[in-house]
SEFI-606102 format. One record per residue: z, y, x of N, C-alpha, C in turn; residue in three letters. Coordinates in steps of 0.2 Angstrom, whole numbers, plus 5000, padded with zeros to 4 digits. Example, Ala and Ser with C-alpha at 12.3 -4.5 7.8 and 13.67 -1.06 7.14 Angstrom:
2
503949725066503949785062503949845066Ala/503549895064503649955068503950005064Ser/
***
This chain:
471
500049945004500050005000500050065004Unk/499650115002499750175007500250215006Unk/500350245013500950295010500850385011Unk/501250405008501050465007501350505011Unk/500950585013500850615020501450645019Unk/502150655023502250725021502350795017Unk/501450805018501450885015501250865009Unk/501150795007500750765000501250754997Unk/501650745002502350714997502850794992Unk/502850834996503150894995502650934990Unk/502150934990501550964984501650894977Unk/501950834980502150784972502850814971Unk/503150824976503750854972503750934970Unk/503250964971503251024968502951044963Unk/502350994960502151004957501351074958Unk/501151084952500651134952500651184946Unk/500851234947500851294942500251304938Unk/499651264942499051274937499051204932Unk/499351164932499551114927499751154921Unk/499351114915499551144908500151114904Unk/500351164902500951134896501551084900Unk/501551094906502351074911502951104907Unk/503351054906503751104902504451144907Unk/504551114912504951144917504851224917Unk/505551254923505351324923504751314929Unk/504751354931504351384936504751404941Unk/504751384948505051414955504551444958Unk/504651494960504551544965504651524975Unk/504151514977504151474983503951524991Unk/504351524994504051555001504051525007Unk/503651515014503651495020503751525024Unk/504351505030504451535035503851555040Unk/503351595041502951605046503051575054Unk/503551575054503851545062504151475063Unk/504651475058504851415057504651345053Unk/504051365049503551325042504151325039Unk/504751345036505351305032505151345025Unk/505351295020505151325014505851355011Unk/505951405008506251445004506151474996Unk/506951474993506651504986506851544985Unk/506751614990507151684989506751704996Unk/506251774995505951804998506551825008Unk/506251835010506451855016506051875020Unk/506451895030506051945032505451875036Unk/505051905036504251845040504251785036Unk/504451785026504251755024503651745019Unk/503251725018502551725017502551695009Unk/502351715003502451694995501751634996Unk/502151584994501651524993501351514985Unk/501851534981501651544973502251524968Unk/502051514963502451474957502351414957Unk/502951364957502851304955503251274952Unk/503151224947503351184947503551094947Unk/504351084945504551004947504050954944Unk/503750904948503350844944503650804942Unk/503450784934503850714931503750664937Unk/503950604932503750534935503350514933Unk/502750544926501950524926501650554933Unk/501050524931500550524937500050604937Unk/500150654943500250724941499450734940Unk/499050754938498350784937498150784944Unk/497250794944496950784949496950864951Unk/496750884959496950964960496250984957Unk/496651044957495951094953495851144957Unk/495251164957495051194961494751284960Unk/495051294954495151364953495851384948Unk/496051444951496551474947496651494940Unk/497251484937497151524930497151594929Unk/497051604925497051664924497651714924Unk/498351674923499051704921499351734927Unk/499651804926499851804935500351794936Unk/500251754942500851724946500251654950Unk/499951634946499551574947499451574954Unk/499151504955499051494961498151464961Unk/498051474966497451444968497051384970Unk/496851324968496651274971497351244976Unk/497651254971498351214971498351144973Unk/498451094978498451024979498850994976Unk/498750944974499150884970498950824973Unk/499650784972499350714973499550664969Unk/499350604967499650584961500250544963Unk/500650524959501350504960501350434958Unk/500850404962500750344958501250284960Unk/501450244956502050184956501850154961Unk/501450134964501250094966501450094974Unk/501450174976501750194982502350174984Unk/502550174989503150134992503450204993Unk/504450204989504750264990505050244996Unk/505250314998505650305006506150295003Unk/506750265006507350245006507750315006Unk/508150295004508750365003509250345009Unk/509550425011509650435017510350375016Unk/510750375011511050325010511150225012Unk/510550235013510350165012510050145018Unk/509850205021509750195029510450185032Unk/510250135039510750095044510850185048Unk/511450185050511750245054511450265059Unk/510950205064510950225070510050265068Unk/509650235059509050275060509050355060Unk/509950365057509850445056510250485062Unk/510150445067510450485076509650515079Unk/509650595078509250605083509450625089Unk/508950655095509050655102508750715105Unk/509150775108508650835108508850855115Unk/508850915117509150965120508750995127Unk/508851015132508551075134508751095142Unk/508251085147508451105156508351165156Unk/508751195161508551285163508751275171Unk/508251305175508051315182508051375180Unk/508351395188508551475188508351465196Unk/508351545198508051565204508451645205Unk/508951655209509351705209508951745217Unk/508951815218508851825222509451885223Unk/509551905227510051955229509652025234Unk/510052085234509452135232509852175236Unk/509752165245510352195250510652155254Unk/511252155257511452095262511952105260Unk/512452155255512852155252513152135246Unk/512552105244512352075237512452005237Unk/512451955244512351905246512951885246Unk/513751925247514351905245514451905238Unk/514051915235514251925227514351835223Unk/515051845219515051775216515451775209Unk/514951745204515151735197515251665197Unk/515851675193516051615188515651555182Unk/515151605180514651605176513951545179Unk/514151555187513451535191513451525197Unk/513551465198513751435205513151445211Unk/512451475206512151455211511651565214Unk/512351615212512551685214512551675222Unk/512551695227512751675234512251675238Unk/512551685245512151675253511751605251Unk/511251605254510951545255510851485250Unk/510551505244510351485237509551495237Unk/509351445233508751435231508851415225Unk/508151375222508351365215508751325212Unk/509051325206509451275205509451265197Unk/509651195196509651185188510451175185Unk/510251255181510951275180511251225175Unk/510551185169511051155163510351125161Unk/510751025161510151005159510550935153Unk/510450965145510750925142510550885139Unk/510850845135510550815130511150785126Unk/510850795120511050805113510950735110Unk/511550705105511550625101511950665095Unk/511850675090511950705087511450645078Unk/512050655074511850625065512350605060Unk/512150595055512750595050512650495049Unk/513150475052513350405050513250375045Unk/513850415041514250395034513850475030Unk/513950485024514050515019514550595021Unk/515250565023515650605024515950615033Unk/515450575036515650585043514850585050Unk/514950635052514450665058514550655065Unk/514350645068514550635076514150685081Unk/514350695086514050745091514150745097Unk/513850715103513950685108513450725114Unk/513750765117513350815124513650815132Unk/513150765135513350755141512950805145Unk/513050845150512750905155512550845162Unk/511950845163511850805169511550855176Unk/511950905175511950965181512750995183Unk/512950955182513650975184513750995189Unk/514451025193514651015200515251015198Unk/515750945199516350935202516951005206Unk/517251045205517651075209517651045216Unk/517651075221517651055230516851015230Unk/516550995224516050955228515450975231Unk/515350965236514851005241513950965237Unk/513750915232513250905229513250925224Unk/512850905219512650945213512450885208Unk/512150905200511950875197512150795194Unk/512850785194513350755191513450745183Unk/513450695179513550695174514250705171Unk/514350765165514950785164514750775157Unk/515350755152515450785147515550865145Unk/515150865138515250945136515550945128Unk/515550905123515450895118515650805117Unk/516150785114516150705111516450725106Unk/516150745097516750755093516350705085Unk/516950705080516550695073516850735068Unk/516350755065516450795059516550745055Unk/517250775050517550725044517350765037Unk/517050775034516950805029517250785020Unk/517550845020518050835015518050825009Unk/517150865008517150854999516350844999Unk/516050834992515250804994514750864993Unk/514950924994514650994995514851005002Unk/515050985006515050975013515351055016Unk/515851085010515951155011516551155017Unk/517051085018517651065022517451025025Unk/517951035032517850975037518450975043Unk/518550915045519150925050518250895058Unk/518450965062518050925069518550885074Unk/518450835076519150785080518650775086Unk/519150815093518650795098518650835105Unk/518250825106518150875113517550935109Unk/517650995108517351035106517051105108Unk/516651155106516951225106517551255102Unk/517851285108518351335104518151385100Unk/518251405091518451465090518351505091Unk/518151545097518551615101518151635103Unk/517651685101517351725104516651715102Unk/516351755098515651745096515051725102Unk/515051755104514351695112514851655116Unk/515451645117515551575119515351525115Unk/515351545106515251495103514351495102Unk/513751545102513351505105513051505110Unk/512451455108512451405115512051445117Unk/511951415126511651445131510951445130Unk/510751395124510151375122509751455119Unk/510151485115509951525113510051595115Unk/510551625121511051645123510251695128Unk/510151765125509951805130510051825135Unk/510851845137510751845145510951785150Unk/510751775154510951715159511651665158Unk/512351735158512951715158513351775150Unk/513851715150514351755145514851805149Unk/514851855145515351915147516051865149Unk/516451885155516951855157517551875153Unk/517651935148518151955145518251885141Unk/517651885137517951835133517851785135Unk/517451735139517351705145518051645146Unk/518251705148518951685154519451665148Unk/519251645143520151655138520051555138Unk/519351515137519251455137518851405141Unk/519151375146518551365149517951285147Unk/517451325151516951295149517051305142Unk/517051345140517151355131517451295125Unk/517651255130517751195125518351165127Unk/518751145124519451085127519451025119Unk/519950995120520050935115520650945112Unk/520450955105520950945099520350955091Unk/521050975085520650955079520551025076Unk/519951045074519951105072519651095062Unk/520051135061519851155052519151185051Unk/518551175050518151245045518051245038Unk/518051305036517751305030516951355027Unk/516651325026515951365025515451365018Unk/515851395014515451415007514551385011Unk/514351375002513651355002513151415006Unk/513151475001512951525004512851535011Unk/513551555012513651545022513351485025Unk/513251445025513051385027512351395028Unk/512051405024511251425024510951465028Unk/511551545027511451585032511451565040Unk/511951535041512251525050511351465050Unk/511451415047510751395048510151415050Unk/510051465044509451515045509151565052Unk/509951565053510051635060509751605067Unk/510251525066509951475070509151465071Unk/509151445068508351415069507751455068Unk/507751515066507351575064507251615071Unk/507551595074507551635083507851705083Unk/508051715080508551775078509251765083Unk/509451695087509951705092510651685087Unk/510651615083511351655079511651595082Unk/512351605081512751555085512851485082Unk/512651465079513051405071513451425066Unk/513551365064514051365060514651335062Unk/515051375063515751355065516251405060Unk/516051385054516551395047516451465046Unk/516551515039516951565039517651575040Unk/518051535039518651525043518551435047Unk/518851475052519151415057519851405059Unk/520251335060520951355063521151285064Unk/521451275070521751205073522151215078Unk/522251175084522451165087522251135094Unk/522351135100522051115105522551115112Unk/522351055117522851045123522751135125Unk/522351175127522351235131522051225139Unk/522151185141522051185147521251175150Unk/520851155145520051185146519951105144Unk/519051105147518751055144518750995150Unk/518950935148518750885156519750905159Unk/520050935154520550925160521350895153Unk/521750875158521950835152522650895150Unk/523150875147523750925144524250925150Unk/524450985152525150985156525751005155Unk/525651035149526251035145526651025139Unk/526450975138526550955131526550985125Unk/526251065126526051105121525551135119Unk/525351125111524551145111524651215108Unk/523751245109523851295110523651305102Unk/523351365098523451375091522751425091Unk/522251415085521751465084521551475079Unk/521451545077521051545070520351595070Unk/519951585065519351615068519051645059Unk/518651705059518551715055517851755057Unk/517151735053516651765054516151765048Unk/515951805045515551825040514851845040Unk/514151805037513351845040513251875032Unk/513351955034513051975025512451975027Unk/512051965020511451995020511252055018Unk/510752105017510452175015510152175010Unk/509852205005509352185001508752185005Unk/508652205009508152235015508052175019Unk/508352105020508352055021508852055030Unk/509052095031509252115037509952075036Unk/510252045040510752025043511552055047Unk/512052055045512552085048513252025050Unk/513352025056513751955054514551995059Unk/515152005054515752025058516251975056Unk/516551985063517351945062517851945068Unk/518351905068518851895072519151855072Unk/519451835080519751785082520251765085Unk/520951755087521451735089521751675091Unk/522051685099522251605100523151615105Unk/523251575103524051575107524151505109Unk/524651505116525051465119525151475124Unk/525451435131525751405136525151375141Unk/524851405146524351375152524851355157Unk/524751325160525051295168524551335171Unk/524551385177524251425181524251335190Unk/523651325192523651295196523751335203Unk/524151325208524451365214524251335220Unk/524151385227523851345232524151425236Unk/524151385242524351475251523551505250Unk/523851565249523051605250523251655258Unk/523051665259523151735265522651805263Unk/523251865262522851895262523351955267Unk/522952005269523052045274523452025280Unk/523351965283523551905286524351875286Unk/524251895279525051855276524951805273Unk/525151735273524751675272525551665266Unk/525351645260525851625256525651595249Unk/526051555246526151505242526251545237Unk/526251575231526251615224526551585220Unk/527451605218527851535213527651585207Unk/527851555202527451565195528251585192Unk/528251665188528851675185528651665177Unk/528751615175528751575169529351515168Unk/529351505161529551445160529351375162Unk/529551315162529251255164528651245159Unk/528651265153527851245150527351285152Unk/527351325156526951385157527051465154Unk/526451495157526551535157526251575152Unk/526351635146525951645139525451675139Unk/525051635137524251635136524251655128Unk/523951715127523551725120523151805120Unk/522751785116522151845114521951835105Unk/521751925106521351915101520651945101Unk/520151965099519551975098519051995092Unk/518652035093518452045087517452065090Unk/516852045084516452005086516052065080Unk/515352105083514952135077514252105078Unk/513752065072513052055077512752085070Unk/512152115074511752145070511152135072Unk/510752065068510552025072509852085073Unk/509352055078508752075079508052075075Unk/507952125072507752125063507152165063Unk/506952205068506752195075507352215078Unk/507652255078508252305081508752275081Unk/509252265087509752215088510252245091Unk/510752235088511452255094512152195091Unk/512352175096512952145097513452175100Unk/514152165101514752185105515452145102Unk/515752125106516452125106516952135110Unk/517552125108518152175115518652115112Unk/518852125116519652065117520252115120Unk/520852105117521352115123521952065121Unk/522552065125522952005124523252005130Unk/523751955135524251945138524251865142Unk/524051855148523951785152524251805161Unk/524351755162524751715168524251775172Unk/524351815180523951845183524351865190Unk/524051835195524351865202524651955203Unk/525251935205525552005208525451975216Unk/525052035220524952015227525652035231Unk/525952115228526452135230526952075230Unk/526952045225527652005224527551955225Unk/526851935227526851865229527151795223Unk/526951855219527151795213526751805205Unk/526351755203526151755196526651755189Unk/526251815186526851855181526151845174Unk/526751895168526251865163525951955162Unk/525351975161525252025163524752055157Unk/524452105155523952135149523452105152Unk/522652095148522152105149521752155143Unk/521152175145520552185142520052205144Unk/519552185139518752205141518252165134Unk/517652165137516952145131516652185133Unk/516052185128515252205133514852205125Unk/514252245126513852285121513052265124Unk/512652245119512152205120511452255115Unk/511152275115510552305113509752255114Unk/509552245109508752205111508452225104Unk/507652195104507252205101506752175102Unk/506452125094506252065094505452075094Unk/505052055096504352075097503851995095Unk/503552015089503351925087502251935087Unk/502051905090501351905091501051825091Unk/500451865092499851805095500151765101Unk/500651795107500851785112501551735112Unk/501551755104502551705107502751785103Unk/503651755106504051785104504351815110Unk/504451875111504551935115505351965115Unk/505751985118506352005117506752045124Unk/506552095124507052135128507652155128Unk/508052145132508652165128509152195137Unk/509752255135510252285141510752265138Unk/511452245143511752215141512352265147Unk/512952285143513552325147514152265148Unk/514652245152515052225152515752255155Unk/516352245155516752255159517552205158Unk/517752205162518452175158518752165165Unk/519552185163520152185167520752125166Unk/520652085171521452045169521151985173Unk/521651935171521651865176520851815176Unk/520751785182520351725179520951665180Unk/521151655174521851605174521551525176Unk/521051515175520651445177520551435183Unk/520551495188520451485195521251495199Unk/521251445203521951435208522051515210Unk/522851495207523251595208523051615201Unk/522551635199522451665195522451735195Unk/522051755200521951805203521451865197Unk/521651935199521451995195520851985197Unk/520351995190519651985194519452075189Unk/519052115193518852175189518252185190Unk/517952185184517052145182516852235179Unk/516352295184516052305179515052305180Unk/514652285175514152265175513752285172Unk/513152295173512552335169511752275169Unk/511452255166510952205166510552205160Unk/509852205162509252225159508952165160Unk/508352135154508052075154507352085150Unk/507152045149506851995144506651925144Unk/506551905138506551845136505851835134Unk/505251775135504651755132504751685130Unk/504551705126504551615121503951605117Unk/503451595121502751585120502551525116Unk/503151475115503151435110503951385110Unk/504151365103504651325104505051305110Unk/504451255113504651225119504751245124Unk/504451315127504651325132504851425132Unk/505251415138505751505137505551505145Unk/505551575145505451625151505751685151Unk/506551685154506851745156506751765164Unk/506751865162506851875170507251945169Unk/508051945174508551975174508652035179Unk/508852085180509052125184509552145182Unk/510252125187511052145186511052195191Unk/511652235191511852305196512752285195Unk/512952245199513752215197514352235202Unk/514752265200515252255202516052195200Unk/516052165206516452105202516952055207Unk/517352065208517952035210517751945213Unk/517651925219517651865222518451835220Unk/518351795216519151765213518851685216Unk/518451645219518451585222518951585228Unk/519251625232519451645238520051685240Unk/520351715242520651755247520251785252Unk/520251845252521051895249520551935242Unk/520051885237519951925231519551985234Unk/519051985236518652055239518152065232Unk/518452135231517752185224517152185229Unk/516552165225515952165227515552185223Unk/515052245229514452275226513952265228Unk/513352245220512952225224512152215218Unk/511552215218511252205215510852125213Unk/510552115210510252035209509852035204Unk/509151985205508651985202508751905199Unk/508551895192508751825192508051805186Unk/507751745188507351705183507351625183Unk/507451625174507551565172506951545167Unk/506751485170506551445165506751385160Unk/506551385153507051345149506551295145Unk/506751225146506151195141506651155139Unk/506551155130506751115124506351085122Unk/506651015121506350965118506850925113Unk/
***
């Protein structure tokens, strides 16, 4: 028996408005220009495909090849018949678990050059391969296992096969970055418990990915609050239908939006970062709160904020600086020392016109050199993002400057030494098709060498291009 195509399939489920005397209503239908996805509420680069309506279970009329007269109609509208005899696809239910696991994700090769001999000292957190005597290097090479098992249960499993081990002098190691499963709470799929090694909550571009992420690295402000963005425990969301669609839409429309990680979120987690296990037998606490309106205009606005608290154990080692070589005791309690922030997040997405920003302040573990001792001490900072989305014959086009600054600890790095980041970086992004992306960066950075003693501020400039191909 043959089966039926896809697009054939979806003109039988949709029926034809030039069919007579259907007694259904009539849906109004639009296409994404970009992303072919269909839609039943106009939008921006959404393209009116017509009126249509649902097909019974009779066998639907043969297509006609001129319109009616009525307006709304359509024109040489396709049909196919809906004949019994076709073999129906199984419902997603009836599929074995492992048919509904796909397999995705994405390499990026970068190429950093440094602009001066003074630039050559310069070192981020964000980019191990900033530095003397660097060439290319593949900053993140993923792959994604990702589907819905059960009904009410998802899984999502991303191992980094670009890794570097701390102290390892080789590269491209495989690490976990993600092993969790969404439980889902009701059959609107509005609730879910995620159980796992995860992203944390906090901070709008930590929480998206670098997949979609225009500049190279994430701002340090918020950055430095989780490392590697992710640790293991159980987080709450909850995402109305509406919102759900939207965070969707944001995603995949190349508009840069971050997921869906709930209009509210809140759980719990070890603290201590991703890959590393709990040292104090205290979890840390978060709550998250982000909202995407829409415009009548079709324009997108997404605000919110986020907050997290606990207890970090600061790791310690002799540093020597101004040739006093010493050990750094930590004046805290035995569970560590108080870690908490909070955060607030405005994106207005690129509609052509784009700007994002967020700021952080809050209170973490941070080197006194004078005292020779790690105290609990202020921070702040965040950074402000400007771009502008340009769609042709050529791809997708996207310039974008980016400000950042932030004062306070890197509590993840031994000591936990003050790191004083201010930064100014200009770009763009080509994405001449889905599969493959073309960024090239110019930074002008001031920035705290926090791998080392004695912590030396470095100025300096850097030219940086990445190549990215998803699959």
């Amino acid at each position: 028996m043959k089966r039926i195509p896809l697009a054939a399939a979806f003109w039988t489920m949709c029926g034809t408005a030039a069919a007579e005397g259907a007694p259904q209503a009539a849906v109004e239908l639009y296409v994404d220009a970009a992303t072919r996805q269909i839609f039943a509420e106009p939008g921006p680069g959404r393209q009116r495909l017509g009126r249509f309506v649902p097909a019974g279970d009779e066998v639907a009329p043969a297509a006609t090849a001129s319109a009616r007269g009525a307006k709304g109609a359509v024109a040489a509208v396709p049909t196919v018949s809906a004949n019994t005899s076709a073999p129906r696809s199984p419902s997603a239910s009836a599929k074995a678990w492992y048919e509904k696991i796909g397999i995705r994700g994405y390499v990026q090769m970068r190429y950093n050059q440094e602009l001066g001999e003074q630039a050559k000292d310069l070192k981020s957190p964000g980019d191990r391969f900033i530095g003397r005597e660097q060439g290319f290097g593949i900053r993140r090479a993923r792959v994604v296992i990702s589907g819905d098992v059960t009904d009410r249960m998802s899984i999502y499993i991303q191992p980094d096969l670009a890794s570097t081990p701390s102290g390892s002098s080789t590269t491209h190691f495989a690490q976990l970055r993600d092993a969790y499963a969404d439980l889902w709470l009701d059959s609107d799929k509005t609730w879910r418990i995620r159980a796992g090694q995860s992203k944390i909550p906090y901070g709008w571009e930590d929480l998206q990915s670098s997949q979609n992420r225009l500049a190279p690295d994430r701002a340090d402000a918020l950055n430095s609050g989780v490392r590697d963005e992710r640790d293991l425990g159980v987080i709450a969301y909850w995402s109305p239908t509406v919102a759900k669609e939207r965070f969707a839409y944001l995603q995949k429309s190349g508009l840069k939006g971050s997921g869906d990680y709930g209009v509210v979120g809140f759980g719990v987690y070890n603290g201590q970062g991703a890959n590393r296990p709990d040292r104090n037998d205290q979890l840390h606490a978060v709550i998250h709160v982000s909202y995407p309106f829409k415009f009548a205009n079709g324009q997108y606005l997404e605000v919110g904020a986020d907050a997290y608290s606990g207890r970090y154990k600061v790791s310690t080692a002799s540093a020597t600086i101004d040739g006093n070589t010493f050990t750094p005791s930590v004046d805290a309690p035995e569970a560590g020392s108080t870690d908490r922030r909070v955060a607030a997040h405005v994106i207005y997405y690129p509609q052509p016109f784009g700007f994002q920003a967020e700021w952080t302040v809050g209170k973490g573990p941070e080197l006194d050199i004078a005292g020779r001792t790690i105290r609990t001490k202020s921070l702040r900072g965040g950074y402000a993002q400007v771009m502008y989305k340009f769609d042709g014959g050529y791809g997708s086009l996207m310039p974008y400057a980016k400000w950042q600054t932030y004062r306070g600890a890197a509590k993840f790095d031994t000591n936990a030494p003050r790191m004083d980041v201010d930064e100014l970086e200009a770009g763009v992004e080509w994405q001449p098709s889905n599969a493959v992306e073309l960024a090239v960066a110019w930074a002008n950075m001031r920035r705290t060498d926090v791998s080392a003693a004695p912590y030396r501020r470095v100025h300096g400039q850097l030219l940086r291009v990445q190549l990215q191909v998803n699959y």
